[in-house]
C-alpha atoms as one frame of an Amber mdcrd trajectory, in Angstrom:
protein
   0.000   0.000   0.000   3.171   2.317   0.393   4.565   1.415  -2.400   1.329
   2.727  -4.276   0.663   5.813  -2.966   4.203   6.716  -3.044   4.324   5.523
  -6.977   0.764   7.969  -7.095   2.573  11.073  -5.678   5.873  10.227  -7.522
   3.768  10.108 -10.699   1.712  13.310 -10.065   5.220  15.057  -9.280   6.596
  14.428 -12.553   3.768  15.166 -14.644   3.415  18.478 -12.771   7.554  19.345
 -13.031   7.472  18.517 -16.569   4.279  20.750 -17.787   4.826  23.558 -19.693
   4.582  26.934 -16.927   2.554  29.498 -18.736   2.178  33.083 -17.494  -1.506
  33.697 -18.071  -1.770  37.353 -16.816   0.332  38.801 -19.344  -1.193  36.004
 -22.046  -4.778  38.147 -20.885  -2.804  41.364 -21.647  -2.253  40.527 -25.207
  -5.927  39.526 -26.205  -7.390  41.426 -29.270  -5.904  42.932 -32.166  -3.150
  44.952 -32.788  -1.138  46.688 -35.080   2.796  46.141 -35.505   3.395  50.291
 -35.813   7.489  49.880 -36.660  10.386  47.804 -36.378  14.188  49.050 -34.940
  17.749  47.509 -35.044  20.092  48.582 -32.849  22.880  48.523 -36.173  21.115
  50.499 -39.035  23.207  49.037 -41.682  21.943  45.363 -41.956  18.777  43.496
 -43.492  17.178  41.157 -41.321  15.194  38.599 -42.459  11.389  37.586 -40.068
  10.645  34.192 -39.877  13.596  33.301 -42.058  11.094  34.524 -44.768  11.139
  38.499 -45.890  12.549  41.283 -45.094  11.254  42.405 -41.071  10.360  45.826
 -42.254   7.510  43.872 -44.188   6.457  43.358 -40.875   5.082  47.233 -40.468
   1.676  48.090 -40.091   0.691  44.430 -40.228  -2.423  43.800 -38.092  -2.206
  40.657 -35.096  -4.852  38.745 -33.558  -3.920  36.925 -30.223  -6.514  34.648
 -28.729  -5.402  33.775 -25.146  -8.020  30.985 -24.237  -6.290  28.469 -27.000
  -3.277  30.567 -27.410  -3.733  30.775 -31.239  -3.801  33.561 -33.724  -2.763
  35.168 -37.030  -1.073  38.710 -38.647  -2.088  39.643 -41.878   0.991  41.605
 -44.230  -0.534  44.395 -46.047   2.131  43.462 -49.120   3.962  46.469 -51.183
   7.280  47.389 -51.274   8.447  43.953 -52.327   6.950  42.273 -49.265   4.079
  39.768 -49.832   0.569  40.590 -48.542  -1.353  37.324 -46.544  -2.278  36.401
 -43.235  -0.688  33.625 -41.422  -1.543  31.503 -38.441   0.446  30.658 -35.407
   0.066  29.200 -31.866   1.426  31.443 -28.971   2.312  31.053 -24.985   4.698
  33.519 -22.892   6.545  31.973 -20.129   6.902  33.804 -16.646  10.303  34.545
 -18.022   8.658  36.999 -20.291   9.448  35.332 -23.384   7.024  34.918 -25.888
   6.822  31.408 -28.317   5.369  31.569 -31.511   4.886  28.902 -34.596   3.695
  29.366 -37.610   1.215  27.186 -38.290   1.224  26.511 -42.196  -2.470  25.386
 -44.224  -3.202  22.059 -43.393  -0.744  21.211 -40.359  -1.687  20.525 -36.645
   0.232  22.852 -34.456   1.778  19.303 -32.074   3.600  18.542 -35.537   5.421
  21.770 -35.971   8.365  21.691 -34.464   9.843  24.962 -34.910   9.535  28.082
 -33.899  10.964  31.982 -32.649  11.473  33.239 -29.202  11.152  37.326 -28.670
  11.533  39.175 -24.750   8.193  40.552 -23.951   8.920  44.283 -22.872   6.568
  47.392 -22.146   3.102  45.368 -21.937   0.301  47.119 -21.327  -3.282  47.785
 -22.227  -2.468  49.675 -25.475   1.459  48.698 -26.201   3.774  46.039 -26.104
   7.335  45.229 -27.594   8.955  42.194 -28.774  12.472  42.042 -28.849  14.834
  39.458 -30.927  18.273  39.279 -31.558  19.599  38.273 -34.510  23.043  37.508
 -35.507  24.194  40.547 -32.609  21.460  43.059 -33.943  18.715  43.712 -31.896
  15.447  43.829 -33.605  12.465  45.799 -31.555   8.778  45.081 -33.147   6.583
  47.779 -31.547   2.972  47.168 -31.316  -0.256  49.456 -30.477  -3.816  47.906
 -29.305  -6.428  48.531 -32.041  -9.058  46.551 -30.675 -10.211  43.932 -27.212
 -11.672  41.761 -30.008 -10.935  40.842 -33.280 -11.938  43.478 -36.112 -14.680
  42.997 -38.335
């Protein structure tokens, strides 16, 4: 009978240690839409590529949608300028480290099976901005976003 209870709280110990932590608050901060207003580098003098895809400063004005209850979403591009104009989905979490995760979830594919993905540093979070930060090859990138909307826009 020892033997099986300490198995049960051995058991429940590992499943909770090895569960992903999530930190919901600032997950709640992020709900709604939002617009991606401009992108800085801390070196002016280098191209850097977003999602290993297009230039980052395709990235501006593009409009987000973060849904915190199944952490999923999608930005539209509005295109010109030699950048492409689409929306893409992707599955999201931030950590209590105040990183952000984000996939790209591609037509067709369940987000379990993607296995890659990009990490940014939460900064400035509130109810109307935010910042994600990523460094790439020594240059920091800063995406700054603005709240257009608690919901999604029509």
């Amino acid at each position: 009978m020892k033997k099986i209870i300490f198995l049960g709280i051995l058991s429940l110990f590992l499943v909770y240690s090895c569960k992903t932590t999530i930190d919901r608050s600032s997950q709640r901060q992020l709900i709604g839409t939002w617009n991606l207003d401009k992108v800085t580098y801390s070196d002016n003098f280098v191209k850097v590529k977003a999602f290993d895809e297009y230039d980052a400063q395709c990235l501006k004005n593009s409009t987000w949608y973060f849904v915190s209850n199944n952490n999923t979403g999608n930005f539209t591009l509005p295109g010109g300028n030699d950048c492409p104009s689409y929306t893409q989905k992707f599955t999201w979490y931030i950590d209590p480290q105040g990183m952000l995760g984000l996939k790209l979830i591609n037509e067709g594919e369940r987000a379990r099976k993607v296995t890659t993905g990009t990490i940014y540093q939460v900064q400035n979070i509130s109810e109307t901005e935010f910042n994600l930060n990523q460094v790439i090859s020594g240059v920091k990138i800063t995406y700054h976003f603005s709240q257009l909307s608690k919901g999604k826009l029509k």
